[in-house]
Each structure stands twice: as structure tokens, then as C-alpha cells.
N, C-alpha and C positions, 0 to 999 in steps of 0.2 A: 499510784504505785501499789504494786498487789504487798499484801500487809505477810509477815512469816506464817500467821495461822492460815489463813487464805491457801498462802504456797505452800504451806504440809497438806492440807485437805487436799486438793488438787492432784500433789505428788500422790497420798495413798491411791483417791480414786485410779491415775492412770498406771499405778503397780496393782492395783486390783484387777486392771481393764487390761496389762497385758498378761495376767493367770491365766483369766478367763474366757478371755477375745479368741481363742479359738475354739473353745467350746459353743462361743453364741455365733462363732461367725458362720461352725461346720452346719450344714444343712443338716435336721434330724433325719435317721434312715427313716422311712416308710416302712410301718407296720402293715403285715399283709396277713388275715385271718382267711383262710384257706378254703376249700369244701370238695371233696372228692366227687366228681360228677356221677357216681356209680348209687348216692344218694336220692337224685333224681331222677333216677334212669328214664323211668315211664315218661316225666313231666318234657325231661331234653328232646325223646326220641317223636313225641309229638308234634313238640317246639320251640325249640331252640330257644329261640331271640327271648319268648317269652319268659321262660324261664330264667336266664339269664339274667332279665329286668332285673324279676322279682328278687332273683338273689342279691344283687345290688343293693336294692333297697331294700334287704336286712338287714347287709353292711359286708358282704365278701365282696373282695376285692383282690382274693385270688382264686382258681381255679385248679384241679388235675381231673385230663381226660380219660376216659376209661373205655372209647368204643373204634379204635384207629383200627383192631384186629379186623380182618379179613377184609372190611369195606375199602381202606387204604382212604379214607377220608374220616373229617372230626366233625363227626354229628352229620353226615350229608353234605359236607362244605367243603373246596378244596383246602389248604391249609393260608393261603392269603386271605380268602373271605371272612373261614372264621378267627383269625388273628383280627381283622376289622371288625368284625363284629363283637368281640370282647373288648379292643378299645372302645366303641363306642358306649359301654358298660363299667368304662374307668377300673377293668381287670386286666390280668395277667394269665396265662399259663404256663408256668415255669417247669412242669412236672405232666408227663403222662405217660400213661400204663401199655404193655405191649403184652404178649406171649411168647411161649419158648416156641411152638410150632413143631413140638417131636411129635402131639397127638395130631394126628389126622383128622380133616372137616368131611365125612361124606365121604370119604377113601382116599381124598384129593389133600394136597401140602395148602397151610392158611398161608395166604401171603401177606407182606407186611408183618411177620413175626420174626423172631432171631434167625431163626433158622433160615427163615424162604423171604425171600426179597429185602434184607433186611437195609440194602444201602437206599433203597426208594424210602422205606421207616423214615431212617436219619434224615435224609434230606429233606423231607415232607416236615418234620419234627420241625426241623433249623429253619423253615421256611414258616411254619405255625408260631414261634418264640418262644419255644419248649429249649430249657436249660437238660431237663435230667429227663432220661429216657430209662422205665421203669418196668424190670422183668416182673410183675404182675402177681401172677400165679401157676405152682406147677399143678398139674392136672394127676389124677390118681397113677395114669400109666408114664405121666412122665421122672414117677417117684425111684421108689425100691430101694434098693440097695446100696452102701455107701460107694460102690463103685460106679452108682448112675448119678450119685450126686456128684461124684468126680468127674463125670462128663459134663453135665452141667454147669459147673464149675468153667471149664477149660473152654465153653462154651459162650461162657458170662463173659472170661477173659478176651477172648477173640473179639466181641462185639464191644465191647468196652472200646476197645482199640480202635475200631470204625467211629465211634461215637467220637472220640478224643481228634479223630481226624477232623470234624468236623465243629467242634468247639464245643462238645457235649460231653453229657457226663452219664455212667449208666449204674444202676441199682438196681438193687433186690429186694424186692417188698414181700416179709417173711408170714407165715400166718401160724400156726400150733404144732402143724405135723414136724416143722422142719427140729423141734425140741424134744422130737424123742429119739431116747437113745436105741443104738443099735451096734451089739457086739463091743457097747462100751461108750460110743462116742456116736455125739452129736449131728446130724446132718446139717444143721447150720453150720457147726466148725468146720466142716469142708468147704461149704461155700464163703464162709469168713477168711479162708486160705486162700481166696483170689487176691491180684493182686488190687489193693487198696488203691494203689491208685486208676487204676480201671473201672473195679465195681466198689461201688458204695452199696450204702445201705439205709431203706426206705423201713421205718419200726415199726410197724402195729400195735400199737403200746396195749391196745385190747387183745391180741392174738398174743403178747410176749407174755401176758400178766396171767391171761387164761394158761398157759403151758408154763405156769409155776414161777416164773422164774421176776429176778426183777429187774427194770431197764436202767437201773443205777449201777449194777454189777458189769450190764455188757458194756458203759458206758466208762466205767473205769480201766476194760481190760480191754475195751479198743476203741479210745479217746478218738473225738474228729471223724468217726465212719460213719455218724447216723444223721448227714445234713438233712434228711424229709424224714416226717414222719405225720401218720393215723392217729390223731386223736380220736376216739372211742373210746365210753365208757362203759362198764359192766354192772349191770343189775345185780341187784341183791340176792337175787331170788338163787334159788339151787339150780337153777337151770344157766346161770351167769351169762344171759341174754342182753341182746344190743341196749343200749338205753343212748337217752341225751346226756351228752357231757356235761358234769356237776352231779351229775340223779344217779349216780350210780360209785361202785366203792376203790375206785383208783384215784389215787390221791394224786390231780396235774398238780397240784404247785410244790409236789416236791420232786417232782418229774421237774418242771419247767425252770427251777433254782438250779437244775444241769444242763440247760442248754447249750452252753458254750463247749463245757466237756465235751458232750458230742457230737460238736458243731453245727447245730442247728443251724438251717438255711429258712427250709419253709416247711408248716406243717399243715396238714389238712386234714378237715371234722370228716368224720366218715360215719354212717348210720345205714350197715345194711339194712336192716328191717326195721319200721315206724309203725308206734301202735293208731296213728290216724296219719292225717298228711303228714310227709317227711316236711314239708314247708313250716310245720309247728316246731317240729324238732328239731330244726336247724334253726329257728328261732330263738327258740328256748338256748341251743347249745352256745349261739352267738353271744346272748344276754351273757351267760355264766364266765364266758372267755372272756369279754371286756372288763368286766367287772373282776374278775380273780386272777388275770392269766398274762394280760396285755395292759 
């Protein structure tokens, strides 16, 4: 006969076991530490697979593409192959970079850009297992005036709409210029005027910091629009130049104590320019993220 102290222990355990039982039961989400392929560039355009290894065994186990413009392939691959060839690398690419395509290549329309071929883009994208489809960068002439960012804008909208067709989602990855003002007002806040649920938004937490401003402010006054984002860090120096993430003076973990705020999905290390192998530097940047970040 089970004795009353028995039967109390027993009962707590299984009021404890159903608090808890679904928090042990849910599968933990999979942390993905990111790496913008535009890092590597040299190392990918040589070769691939190889690079890819290496980046594995750093420890990314996400990716975002950065070379779909004009070749209408990722890295020389159709988009099946290298979608195979990132599984076989226990990665993902959830996230990659396009153009607008107002600037002209050689006199001629880039294809695979917003503008010029862009439903071949998405499908290619949806066939690669790219989630978010990422207007990139605008080029000097495709800037100017806040009525070209209005087109711009109207522009994001439209393909936005393609992407949704398609079970994707599109963004805008900002870099310094879009922070300055003109006649009063922002060129981002125009492109921040698209509709939300169309274009999102890709942050450059080094390009938002460098143009003054802080990623807590935009993250308060448009909660949920920033699922990707560029981890970069800024050097100390007066020249406020690329560095490894940690080695430089933006502060992630008070950034990353707002994640939710602005919806973070996925975010990826980015290191334009490396004072030796970017392979150190993404090393180095990995180390810092584990240990402070994730």
C-alpha cells in the first residue's frame, strides 16, 4: 500500500510534470548563426563546396546569397543543386540578396533583378529554399530625390506582391545613405511607407549606427519589421572601418535583448573587408557570438 508521504511526493512530482511537460516535451527551436556570403566572395567564386565546408566547421549553419544578379544562378549552380549542396553542409539559406535593375549592365537590362525578369528571381529563390528575397543595394543612379525613392518604394510594393505569390517574403537591406535627410525627411521613411506587409526590412546594424542613428529607436517606432538583420561591427578608429564582431564599438547584446521587438528571424555576420583571411574573421566573429550573443 503506497504510504500518504509516498502519495504527496508523487502527486507534487506529477503537478510539477504537468507545468513543465510542455516545455520538455516542445522541441528546442534550432539556433542558426548566419554569414553573409558577400564575406567570401573570392573564396565562393573559386569554390564553392569548399568553402562551404570550411564554413561549417566553424560552426554557420546558415547562409545569405549575394551573386543570383545577372548570372540567374547561385554560385554557378542551378538552384536544386546548390540547395543539395548546403544540405549536405547541415545549412540553410533562408535569405538572399537581388537588385533593383534601374542601373543598366553594359547598356543592356540585368536580368534576375526587380525590375527585369524578376518572376524567373522568385521561382529560382522558392526552388533554392530561400524564405526572404533581399533588395540589396541601391546604386548611386538609382538614388536622388525623394520622389525616386517613391518609385522605389512603389517598386518594392509590386514585387513584394510577386514574392507573397509565391510564399516569400521581400526586404530591404538599408546601408547610410538612405539616413540622410532631404528637404526635411528621411529616404528610409519613404521606403519604411511600403506596405509592411509586403516589404520588410533587412538592418545593417553597422550602416544604421554609422548614420547616427540607434537600432532601438527604429525598433520601437516599427516593432516586427526587422526579421533579418547584418551583424557588423565598427572599429574604433576615426575611420569607423569593418572589424570582427565583439572588436569593435556597438554594443550586440543590447541590440540582441530586442530581438523580439523587431522580430528577428535570422541574422547574418557580414565583414566587408578583412585585415587577413575573412576565414579568421569569421572565426573570431563566431567565437564572440556563442559565447555573448546565442
Amino acid at each position: 500500500m503506497i504510504s500518504r508521504r509516498n502519495f504527496l511526493a508523487s502527486a507534487a512530482l506529477l503537478s510539477a510534470g504537468a507545468l513543465v511537460s510542455p516545455a520538455l516535451l516542445a522541441a528546442p527551436k534550432k539556433r542558426y548563426i548566419g554569414l553573409q556570403l558577400y564575406t567570401v566572395r573570392a573564396a565562393m567564386e573559386k569554390d564553392p563546396a569548399g568553402t562551404l565546408a570550411q564554413l561549417a566547421k566553424i560552426g554557420y549553419n546558415s547562409v545569405e546569397g549575394a551573386t543570383y544578379t545577372g548570372s540567374q544562378k547561385f554560385y554557378g549552380m542551378t538552384p536544386q543543386a546548390f540547395a543539395a549542396l548546403l544540405k549536405r553542409n547541415g545549412m540553410i539559406m533562408p535569405s538572399s540578396h537581388y537588385r533593383l535593375g534601374q542601373e543598366l549592365t553594359n547598356g543592356a537590362p540585368t536580368k534576375g533583378t526587380i525590375l527585369h525578369d524578376w518572376d524567373r528571381a522568385v521561382d529560382d529563390a522558392a526552388a533554392a529554399g530561400v524564405k526572404y528575397m533581399v533588395c540589396a543595394y541601391l546604386s548611386e543612379p538609382e538614388r536622388g530625390t525623394l520622389d525616386q525613392y517613391k518609385y522605389v518604394a512603389d517598386q518594392l510594393n509590386k514585387a513584394g506582391e510577386r514574392c507573397q505569390k509565391a510564399g516569400l517574403q521581400l526586404c530591404y537591406h538599408n546601408h547610410d545613405f538612405e539616413f540622410v535627410a532631404q528637404n526635411g525627411k528621411l529616404p528610409m521613411d519613404v521606403l519604411l511607407a511600403t506596405d509592411k506587409k509586403l516589404v520588410q526590412i533587412e538592418l545593417d546594424l553597422y550602416w544604421v549606427t554609422k548614420a547616427g542613428l540607434d537600432p532601438l529607436d527604429l525598433f520601437a517606432k516599427h516593432p516586427g519589421r526587422f526579421p533579418l538583420w547584418h551583424v557588423k561591427d565598427m572599429d574604433r578608429t576615426e575611420k569607423k572601418f569593418f572589424t570582427e564582431v565583439g572588436n569593435g564599438s556597438i554594443d550586440f547584446k543590447k541590440i540582441f535583448a530586442k530581438a523580439q521587438l523587431a522580430g528577428l528571424q535570422y541574422f547574418f555576420v557580414e565583414q566587408d573587408a578583412t585585415p587577413g583571411s575573412p576565414f579568421d574573421s569569421v572565426t573570431k566573429s563566431m567565437a564572440y557570438i556563442k559565447k555573448n550573443l546565442v
